[in-house]
C-alpha positions as CSV (number, residue, x, y, z in Angstrom):
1,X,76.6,-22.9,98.6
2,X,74.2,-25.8,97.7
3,X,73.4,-26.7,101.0
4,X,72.4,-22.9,101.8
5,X,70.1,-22.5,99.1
6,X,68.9,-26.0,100.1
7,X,68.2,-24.4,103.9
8,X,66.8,-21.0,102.2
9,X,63.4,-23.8,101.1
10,X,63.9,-25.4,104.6
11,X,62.5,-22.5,106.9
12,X,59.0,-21.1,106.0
13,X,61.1,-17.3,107.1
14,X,63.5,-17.6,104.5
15,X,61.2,-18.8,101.6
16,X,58.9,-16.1,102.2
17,X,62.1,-13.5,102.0
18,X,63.2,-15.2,99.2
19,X,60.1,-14.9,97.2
20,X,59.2,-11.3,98.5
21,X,63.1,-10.1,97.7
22,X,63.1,-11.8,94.2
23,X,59.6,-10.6,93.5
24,X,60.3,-7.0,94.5
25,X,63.8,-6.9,92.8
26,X,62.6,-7.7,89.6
27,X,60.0,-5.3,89.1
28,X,62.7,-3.1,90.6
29,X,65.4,-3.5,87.6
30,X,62.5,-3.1,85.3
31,X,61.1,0.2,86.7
32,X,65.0,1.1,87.2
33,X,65.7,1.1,83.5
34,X,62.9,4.1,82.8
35,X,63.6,6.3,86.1
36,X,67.8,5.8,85.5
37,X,67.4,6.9,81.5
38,X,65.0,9.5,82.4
39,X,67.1,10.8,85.4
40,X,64.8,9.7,88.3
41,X,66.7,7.5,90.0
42,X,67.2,10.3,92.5
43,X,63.1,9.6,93.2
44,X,63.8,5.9,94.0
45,X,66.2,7.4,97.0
46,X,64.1,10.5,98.3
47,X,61.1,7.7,98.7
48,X,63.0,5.4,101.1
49,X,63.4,8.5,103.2
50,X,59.9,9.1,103.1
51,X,59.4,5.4,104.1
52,X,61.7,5.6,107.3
53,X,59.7,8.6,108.2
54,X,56.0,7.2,107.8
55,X,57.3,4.1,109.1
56,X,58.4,5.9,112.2
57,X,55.3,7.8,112.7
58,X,53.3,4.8,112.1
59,X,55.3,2.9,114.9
60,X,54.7,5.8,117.7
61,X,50.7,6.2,116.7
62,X,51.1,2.1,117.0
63,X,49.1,1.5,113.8
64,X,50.2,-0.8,111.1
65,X,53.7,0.7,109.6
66,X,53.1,-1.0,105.9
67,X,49.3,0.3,105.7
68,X,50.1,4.1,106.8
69,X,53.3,3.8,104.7
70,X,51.8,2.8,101.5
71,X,49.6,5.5,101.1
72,X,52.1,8.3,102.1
73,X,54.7,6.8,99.7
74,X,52.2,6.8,97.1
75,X,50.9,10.9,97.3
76,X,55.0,11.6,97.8
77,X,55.9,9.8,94.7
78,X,53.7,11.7,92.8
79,X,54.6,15.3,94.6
80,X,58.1,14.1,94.1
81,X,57.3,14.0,90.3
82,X,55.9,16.9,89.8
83,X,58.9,18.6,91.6
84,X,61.3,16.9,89.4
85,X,59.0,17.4,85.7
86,X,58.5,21.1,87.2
87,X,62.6,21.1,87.2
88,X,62.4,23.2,91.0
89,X,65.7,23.3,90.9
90,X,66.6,19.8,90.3
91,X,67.3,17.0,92.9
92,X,67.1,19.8,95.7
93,X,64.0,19.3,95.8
94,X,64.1,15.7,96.3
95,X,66.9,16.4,98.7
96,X,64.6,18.9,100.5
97,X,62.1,16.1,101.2
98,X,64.3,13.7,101.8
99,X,66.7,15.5,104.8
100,X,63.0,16.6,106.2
101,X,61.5,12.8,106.2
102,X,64.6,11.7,107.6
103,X,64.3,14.3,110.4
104,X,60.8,13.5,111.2
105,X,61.7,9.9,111.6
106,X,64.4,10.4,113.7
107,X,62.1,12.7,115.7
108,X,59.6,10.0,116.1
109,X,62.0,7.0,117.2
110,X,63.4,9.6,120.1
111,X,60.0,9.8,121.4
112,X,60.0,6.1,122.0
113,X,63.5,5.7,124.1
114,X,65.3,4.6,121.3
115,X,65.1,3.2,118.3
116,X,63.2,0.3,118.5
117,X,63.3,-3.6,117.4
118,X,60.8,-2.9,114.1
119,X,62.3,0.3,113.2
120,X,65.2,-0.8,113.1
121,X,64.1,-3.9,110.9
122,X,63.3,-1.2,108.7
123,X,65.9,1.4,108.7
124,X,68.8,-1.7,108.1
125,X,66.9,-4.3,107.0
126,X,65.9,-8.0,107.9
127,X,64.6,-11.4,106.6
128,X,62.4,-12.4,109.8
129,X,60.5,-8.8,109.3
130,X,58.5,-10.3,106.4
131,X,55.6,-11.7,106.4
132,X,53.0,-13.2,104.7
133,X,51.1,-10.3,103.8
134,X,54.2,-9.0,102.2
135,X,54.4,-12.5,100.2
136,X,50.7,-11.9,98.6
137,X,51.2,-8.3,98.1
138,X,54.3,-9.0,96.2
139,X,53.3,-11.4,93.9
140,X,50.4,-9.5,92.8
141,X,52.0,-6.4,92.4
142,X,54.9,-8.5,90.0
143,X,52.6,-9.9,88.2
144,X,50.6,-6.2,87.6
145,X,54.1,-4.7,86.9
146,X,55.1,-7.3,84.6
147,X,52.1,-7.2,82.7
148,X,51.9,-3.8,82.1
149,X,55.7,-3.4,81.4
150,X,55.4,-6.1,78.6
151,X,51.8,-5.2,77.4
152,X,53.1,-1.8,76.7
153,X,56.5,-2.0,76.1
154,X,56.7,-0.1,72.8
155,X,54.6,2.3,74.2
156,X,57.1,2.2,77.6
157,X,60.1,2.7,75.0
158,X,58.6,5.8,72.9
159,X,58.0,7.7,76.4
160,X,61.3,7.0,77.9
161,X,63.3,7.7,74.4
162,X,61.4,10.3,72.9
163,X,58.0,11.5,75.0
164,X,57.4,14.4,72.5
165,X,57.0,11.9,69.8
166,X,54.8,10.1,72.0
167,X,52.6,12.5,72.8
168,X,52.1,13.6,69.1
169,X,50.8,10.1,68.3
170,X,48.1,10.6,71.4
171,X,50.1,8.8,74.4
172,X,48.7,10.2,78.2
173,X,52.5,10.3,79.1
174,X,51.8,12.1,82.1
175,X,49.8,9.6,82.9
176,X,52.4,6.6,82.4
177,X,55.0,8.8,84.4
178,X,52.4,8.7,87.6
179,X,51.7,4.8,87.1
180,X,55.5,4.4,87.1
181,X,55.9,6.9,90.0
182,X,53.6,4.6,92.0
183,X,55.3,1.6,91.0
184,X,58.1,2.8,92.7
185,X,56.4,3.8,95.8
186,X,54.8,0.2,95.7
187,X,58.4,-1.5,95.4
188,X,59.8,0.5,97.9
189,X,57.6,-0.2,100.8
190,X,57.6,-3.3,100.0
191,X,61.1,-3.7,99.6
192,X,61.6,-1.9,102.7
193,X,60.9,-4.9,104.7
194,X,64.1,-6.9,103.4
195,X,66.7,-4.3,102.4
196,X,66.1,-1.7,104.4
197,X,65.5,2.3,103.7
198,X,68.8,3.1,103.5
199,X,69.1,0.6,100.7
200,X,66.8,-0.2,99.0
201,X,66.9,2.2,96.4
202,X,69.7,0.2,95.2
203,X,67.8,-2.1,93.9
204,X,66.7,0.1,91.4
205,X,69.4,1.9,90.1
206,X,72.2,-0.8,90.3
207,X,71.2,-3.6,87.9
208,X,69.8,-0.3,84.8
209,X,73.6,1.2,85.5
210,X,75.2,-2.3,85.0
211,X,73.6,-3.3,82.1
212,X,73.7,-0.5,80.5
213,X,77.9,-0.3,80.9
214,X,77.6,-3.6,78.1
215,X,74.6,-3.4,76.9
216,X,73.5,-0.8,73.4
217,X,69.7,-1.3,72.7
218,X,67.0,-1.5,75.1
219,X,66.1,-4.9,75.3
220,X,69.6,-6.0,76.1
221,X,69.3,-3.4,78.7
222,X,65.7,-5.0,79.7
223,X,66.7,-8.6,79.9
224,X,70.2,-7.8,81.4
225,X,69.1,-6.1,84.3
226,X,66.4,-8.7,84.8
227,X,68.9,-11.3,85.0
228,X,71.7,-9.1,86.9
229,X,68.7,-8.6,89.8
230,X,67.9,-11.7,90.2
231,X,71.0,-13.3,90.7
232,X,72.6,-10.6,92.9
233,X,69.4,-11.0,95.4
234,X,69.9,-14.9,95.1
235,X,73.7,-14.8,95.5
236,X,73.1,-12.2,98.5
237,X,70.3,-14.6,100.3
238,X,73.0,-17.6,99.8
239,X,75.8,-15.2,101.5
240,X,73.5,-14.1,104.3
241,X,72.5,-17.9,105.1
242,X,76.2,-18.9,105.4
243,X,77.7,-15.9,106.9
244,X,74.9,-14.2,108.6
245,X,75.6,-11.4,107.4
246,X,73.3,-8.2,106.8
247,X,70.9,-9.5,103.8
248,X,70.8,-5.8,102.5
249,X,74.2,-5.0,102.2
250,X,75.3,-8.6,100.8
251,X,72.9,-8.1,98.0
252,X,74.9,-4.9,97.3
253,X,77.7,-6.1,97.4
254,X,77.2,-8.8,94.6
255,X,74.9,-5.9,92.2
256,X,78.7,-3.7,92.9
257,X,80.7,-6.9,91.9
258,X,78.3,-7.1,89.0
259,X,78.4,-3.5,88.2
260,X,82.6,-4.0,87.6
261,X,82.1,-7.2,85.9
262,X,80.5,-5.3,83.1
263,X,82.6,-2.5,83.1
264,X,85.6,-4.3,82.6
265,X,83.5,-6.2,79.7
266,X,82.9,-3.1,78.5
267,X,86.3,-1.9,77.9
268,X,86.1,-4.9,75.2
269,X,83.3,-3.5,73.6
270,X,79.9,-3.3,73.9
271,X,76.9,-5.5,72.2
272,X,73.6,-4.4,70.8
């Protein structure tokens, strides 16, 4: 296992997958902690169907697939928002989105005999897809996330707990729901690149639900499912250099095996 996490540093393809992957799966488990307790995890899902479907539409108008994605993941996360604060009738409407982005992408990839190399990079997954623009965007886009999650994480905590108390003491919660909405549209087209849209949005709701099986107060749940992502993405890269296996699926694999890990903890008791 050494010597593959020795070769993941040899090859410039690998280090640059390892850095976006670790980067983006992060700021996932933190972003996965609000949208799981605020039963929006559903979002995370319906956007990576949106993403195979700009993707695909982006591949047949030959233009750049992570430029045209970005900005139609980022106007569906926040219509996908307002759907689900609207309550229209609940994750149907995600659902409804979701089945119709899927559709259009499939529609699109017909058009081109087949599915193609690149799309299908993007629909399973794959290491030698990323590049370096990917690398940049991903570390600044940690670094905003992880700022703004730690600058105002009281503030994060009041609004994912209690938002009525919030907005009594003058919060712009709405506000902070559509920063996090983007987030998420953010992580998933990046993300895209190395897991895959079908997923990717396993990243997000994996390493909240596992903590949380163990874990009682927030912070435990914050610092566990930082810790949980990051060594289920490392574990997977190490398992896809030795086996080559599919890097997407590998890494759930080991955020499953953590998942029953702390379930059978669990069954001993929980800690605050």
């Amino acid at each position: 296992m050494i010597n593959a996490f020795i070769e993941i540093f040899s090859y410039s393809f690998l280090t640059k997958a390892f850095f976006v992957g670790i980067f983006v799966a992060l700021c996932s488990s933190l972003l996965g902690i609000i949208l799981v307790l605020k039963n929006y995890a559903m979002i995370g899902d319906g956007l990576s169907h949106v993403g195979f479907g700009s993707l695909s539409l982006a591949t047949f108008l030959h233009i750049s697939p992570l430029l045209f994605s970005i900005p139609v993941m980022v106007v569906a996360s926040f219509f996908l928002l307002k759907m689900n604060r609207k309550n229209l009738h609940g994750d149907s409407s995600i659902a409804l989105i979701s089945m119709s982005s899927l559709a259009i992408g499939i529609l699109f990839s017909s058009f081109q005999k087949g599915m193609n190399i690149n799309l299908s990079s993007y629909l399973f997954g794959s290491i030698l897809a990323v590049s370096t623009e990917d690398l940049i965007l991903s570390i600044l886009l940690a670094i905003i996330i992880l700022i703004f999650f730690f600058k105002y994480y009281f503030t994060i905590f009041s609004i994912t707990f209690d938002p009525d108390f919030a907005k009594a003491t003058g919060v712009k919660v709405e506000r902070y729901y559509m920063i996090f909405s983007l987030f998420t549209a953010l992580i998933i087209a990046l993300g895209m690149r190395i897991m895959g849209t079908l997923l990717i949005s396993s990243l997000i709701v994996f390493p909240a639900l596992t903590t949380m099986q163990y874990f009682k107060s927030f912070r435990g749940v914050v610092i566990g499912s930082f810790l949980v992502s990051a060594f289920s993405f490392t574990f997977g890269m190490v398992f896809t250099c030795l086996w080559d296996i599919p890097v997407g699926a590998s890494i759930v694999l080991f955020n499953l095996l953590f998942f029953l890990l702390f379930k059978i903890l669990s069954w001993k008791g929980r800690v605050s």
